[in-house]
C-alpha positions in Angstrom: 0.0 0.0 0.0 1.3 3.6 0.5 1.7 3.6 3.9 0.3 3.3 7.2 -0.2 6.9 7.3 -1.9 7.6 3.9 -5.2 6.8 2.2 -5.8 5.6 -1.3 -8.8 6.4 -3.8 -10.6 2.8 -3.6 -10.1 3.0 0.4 -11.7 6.6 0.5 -14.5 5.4 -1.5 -15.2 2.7 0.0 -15.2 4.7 3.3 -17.7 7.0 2.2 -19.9 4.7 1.4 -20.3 2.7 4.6 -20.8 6.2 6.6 -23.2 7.4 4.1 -21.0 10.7 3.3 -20.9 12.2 -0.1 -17.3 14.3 -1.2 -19.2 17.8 0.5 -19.9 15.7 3.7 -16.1 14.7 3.7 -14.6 17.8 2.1 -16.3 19.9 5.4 -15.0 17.4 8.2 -11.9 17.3 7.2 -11.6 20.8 6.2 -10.7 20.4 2.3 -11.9 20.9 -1.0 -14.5 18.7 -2.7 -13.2 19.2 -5.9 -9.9 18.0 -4.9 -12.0 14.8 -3.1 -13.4 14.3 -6.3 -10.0 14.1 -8.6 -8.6 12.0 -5.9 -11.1 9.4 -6.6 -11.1 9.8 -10.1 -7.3 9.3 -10.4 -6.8 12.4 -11.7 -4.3 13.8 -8.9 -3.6 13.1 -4.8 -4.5 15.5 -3.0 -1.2 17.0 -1.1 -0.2 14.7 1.9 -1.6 17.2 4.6 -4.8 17.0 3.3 -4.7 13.4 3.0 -3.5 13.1 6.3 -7.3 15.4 7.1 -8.9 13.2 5.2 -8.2 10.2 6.7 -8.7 12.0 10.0 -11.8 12.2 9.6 -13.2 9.0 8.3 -10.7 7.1 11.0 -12.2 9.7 13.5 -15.8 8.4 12.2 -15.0 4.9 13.0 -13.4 3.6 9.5 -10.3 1.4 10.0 -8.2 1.2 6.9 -6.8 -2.4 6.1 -3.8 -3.2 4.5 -1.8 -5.6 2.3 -2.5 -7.1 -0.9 -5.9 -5.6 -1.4 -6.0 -2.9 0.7 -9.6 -1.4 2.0 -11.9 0.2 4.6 -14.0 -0.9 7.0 -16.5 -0.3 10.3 -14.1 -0.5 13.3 -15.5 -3.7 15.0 -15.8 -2.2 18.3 -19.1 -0.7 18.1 -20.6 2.4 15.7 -19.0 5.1 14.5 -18.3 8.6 16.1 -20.2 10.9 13.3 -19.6 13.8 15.1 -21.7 16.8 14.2 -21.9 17.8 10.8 -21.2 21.3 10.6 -24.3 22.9 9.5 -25.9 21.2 12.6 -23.3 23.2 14.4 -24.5 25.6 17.5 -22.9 27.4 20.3 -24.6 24.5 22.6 -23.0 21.2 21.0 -19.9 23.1 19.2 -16.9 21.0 21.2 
């Protein structure tokens, strides 16, 4: 794979679609752009290692584990359900931690 550290397109995918996020949902809990999300999965261009490193933040913070070796993927941690968070527009001075 590319490193312990580091995502890949398939495993960012994949991750999405087991917490239900689309590249907006992503692109505002990790603090990047969807656009760059979007050529990331598309092969067209990584995103630069910082905001990879924010990316997979946030889906590992969500309760993704990222599995390595020949085929490497994502799945639910299997210690219980993921840690959504709040999603920022949901935001308020009462639940903003």
């Amino acid at each position: 794979m590319n490193g312990g550290d580091d995502i890949t397109a398939a495993q960012l995918r994949r991750a999405r679609e087991l917490l239900g996020w689309s590249e907006d949902d992503l692109a505002l809990r990790a603090n990047v752009d969807a656009q760059g999300i979007r050529a990331f999965e598309a092969g067209r261009y990584p995103p630069a290692p910082e905001q990879r490193a924010a990316i997979r933040g946030a889906v590992v913070a969500a309760g993704i584990e990222l599995t390595d070796g020949a085929y490497p993927d994502a799945r639910l941690r299997p210690d219980g359900a993921p840690d959504r968070g709040i999603h920022p527009s949901e935001l308020t001075t009462e639940n903003d931690r």
